[in-house]
N, C-alpha and C positions, 0 to 999 in steps of 0.2 A: 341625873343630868338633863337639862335645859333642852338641849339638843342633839340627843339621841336620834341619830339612822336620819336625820336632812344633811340634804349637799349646799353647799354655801359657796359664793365664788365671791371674792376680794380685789377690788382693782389698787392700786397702788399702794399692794399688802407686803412688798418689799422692805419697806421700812417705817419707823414712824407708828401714828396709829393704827391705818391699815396691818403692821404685824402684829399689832398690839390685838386686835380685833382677831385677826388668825388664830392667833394663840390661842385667846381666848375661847373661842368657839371650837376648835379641837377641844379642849381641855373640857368642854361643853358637852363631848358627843359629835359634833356635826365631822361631818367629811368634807375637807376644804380646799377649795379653787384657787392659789395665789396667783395674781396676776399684778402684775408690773410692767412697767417699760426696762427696766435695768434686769435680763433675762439670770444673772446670780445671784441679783438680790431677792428673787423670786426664789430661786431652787433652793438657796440657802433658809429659806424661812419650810419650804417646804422639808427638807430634809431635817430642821428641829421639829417639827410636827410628828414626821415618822420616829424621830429617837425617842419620843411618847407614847408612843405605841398607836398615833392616829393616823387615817389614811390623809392624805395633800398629793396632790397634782398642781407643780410650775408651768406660769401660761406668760409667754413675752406678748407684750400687749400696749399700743398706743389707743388709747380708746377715742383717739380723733377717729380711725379709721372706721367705718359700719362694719367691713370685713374683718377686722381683730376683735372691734365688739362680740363679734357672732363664736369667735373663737373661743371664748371663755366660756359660753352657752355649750359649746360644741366638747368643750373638752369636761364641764360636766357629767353631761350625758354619755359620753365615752366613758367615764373613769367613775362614776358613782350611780349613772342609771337615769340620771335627771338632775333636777336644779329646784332647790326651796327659798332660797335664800339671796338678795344680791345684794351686796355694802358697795354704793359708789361714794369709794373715799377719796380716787387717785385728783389731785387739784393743781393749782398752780396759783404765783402770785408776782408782784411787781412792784415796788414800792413807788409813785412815781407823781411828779405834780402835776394840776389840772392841765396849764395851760403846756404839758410838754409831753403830755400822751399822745402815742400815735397810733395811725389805723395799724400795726402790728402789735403794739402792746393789745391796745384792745383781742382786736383777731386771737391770739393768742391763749389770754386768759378765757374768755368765750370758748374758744375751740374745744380747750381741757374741763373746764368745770362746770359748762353749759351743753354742749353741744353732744362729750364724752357722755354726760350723764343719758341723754335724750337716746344714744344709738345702744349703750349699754341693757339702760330700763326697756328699751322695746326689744331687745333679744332675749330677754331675760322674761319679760311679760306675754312674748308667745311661747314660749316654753310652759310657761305656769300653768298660761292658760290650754294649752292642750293635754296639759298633763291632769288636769279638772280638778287639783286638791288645793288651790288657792296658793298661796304666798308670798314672801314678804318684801320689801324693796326698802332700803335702810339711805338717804342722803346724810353724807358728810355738808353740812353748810357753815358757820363762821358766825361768830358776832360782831362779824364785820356785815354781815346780809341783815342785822337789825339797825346801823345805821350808816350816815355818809361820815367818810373821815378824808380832810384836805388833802392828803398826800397817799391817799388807797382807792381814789374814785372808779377805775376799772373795776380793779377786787371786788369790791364793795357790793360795786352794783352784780357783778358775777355771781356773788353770794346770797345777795336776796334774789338772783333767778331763781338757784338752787330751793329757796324756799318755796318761790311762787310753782314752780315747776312739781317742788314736791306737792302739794294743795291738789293740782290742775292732773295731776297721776293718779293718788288719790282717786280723787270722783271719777276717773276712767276706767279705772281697775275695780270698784269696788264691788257688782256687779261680777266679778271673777274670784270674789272673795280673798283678793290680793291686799295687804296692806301696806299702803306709803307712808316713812315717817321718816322725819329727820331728826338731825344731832347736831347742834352752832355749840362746839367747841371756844374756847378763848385764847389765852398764849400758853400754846403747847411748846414746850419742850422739845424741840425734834431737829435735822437736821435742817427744816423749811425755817424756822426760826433763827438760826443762826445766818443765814443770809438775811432775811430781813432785819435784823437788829445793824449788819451791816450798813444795810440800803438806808434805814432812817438814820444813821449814822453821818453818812456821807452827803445827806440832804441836810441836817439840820445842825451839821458843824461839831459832832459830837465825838467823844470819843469810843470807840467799838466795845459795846458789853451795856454802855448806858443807858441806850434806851430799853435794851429789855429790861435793865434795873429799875427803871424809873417804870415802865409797864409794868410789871411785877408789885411794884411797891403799893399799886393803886388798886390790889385785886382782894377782895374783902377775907377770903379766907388764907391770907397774907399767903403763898405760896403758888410758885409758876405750875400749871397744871403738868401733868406727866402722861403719856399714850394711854397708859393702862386705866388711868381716871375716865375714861371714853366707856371702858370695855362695858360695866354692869349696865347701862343705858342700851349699848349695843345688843347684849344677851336679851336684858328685857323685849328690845323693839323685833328680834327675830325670834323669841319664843311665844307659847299659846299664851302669856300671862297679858301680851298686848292686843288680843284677838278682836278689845272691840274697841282699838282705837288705830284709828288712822288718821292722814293729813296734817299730825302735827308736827312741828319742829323743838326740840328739848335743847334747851340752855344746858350746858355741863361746862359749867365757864369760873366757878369758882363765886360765884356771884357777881362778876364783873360787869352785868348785863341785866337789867331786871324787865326788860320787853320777853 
């Protein structure tokens, strides 16, 4: 196993990828942190971990807050001794056109997939680094952060923080022998997509299910991705087999995306 005896903490490992990555990395070895804002849908994934026979600890968690950030940190170290591992997956979106964004959409999306990521990585990176054996820091990013699209321009640009942000961690970490890398996902399966197909739905006069259809239709490996398509990319970027790579971001998009 991959990840044998590390502790791993997951933010929006509730549902979605993020369980999907839980899962995974139990199944792996590791002993894992589930953190969510939704405090059942947390326990709930923790508690199929245990029926595995793997250790998890549920952590309720807004990672706007620095003080809930810390929480997840905290509740590693209580419950497995320390922290090797962090996946910042928890995100958010908005389907919304240029001229009709506002300083709350923005705020918003910023708060959760910019700002979350920023308070999460630096609890997570004084831990590593006091603990003196280096480790790993996994971004969730989008291939929507590879380019602009008219009616996702918040997102969008959220998205390639997430990239830039992971680069600029990276080279601050590296020196601690901590590795940054990320994972730009495509149209996942989840319940985040089912609202947005709504959202482009209701913007472009369609009827509900069609634009995932028609998104789906345009993805080379002809099929809408699924969480678990995340998971092997994930193992890789938290196991030794990535040890001397860092600062990068991995397409698992189906081919959707050739940046």
């Amino acid at each position: 196993m991959k990840l044998e005896g590390k502790a791993a903490a997951i933010t929006g490992a509730g549902s979605g990828m993020g369980k999907a990555i839980a899962l995974a990395y139990a199944r792996e070895g590791a002993k894992v942190v589930v953190a969510d804002i939704n405090l059942d849908a947390a326990q709930a994934v923790a508690a199929e971990i245990g029926a595995g026979g793997r250790e998890a600890a549920a952590v309720q968690i807004d990672v706007r807050d620095q003080a809930q950030a810390q929480a997840i940190v905290d509740a590693a170290v209580q419950s497995f001794g320390g922290l090797d591992i962090l996946v910042n997956n928890a995100g958010v979106g908005r389907i919304i056109p240029f001229l009709e964004t506002t300083n709350e959409d923005w705020d918003f999306m910023f708060d959760v997939n910019c700002k979350g990521l920023l308070w999460c990585s630096q609890a997570a990176a004084r831990q590593m680094i006091a603990q003196g054996r280096g480790g790993k820091i996994i971004n969730l990013a989008s291939q929507a952060g590879r380019r602009g699209e008219a009616l996702v321009l918040a997102y969008c640009a959220s998205k390639a923080c997430v990239i830039s942000m992971t680069q600029s961690m990276a080279l601050a970490l590296a020196e601690h022998k901590i590795n940054v890398n990320g994972i730009a996902p495509g149209i996942v399966d989840t319940p985040f997509w089912v609202e947005v197909d709504k959202q482009f739905a209701r913007l472009l006069g369609w009827e509900v299910g069609e634009p995932k259809r028609r998104f789906v239709a345009s993805i080379p490996l002809g099929r809408i991705e699924q969480p678990e398509d995340v998971t092997g990319a994930a193992i890789f970027l938290a196991s030794s087999d990535s040890d001397y790579m860092t600062q990068q971001t991995l397409n698992v998009d189906g081919g959707n995306w050739p940046g």
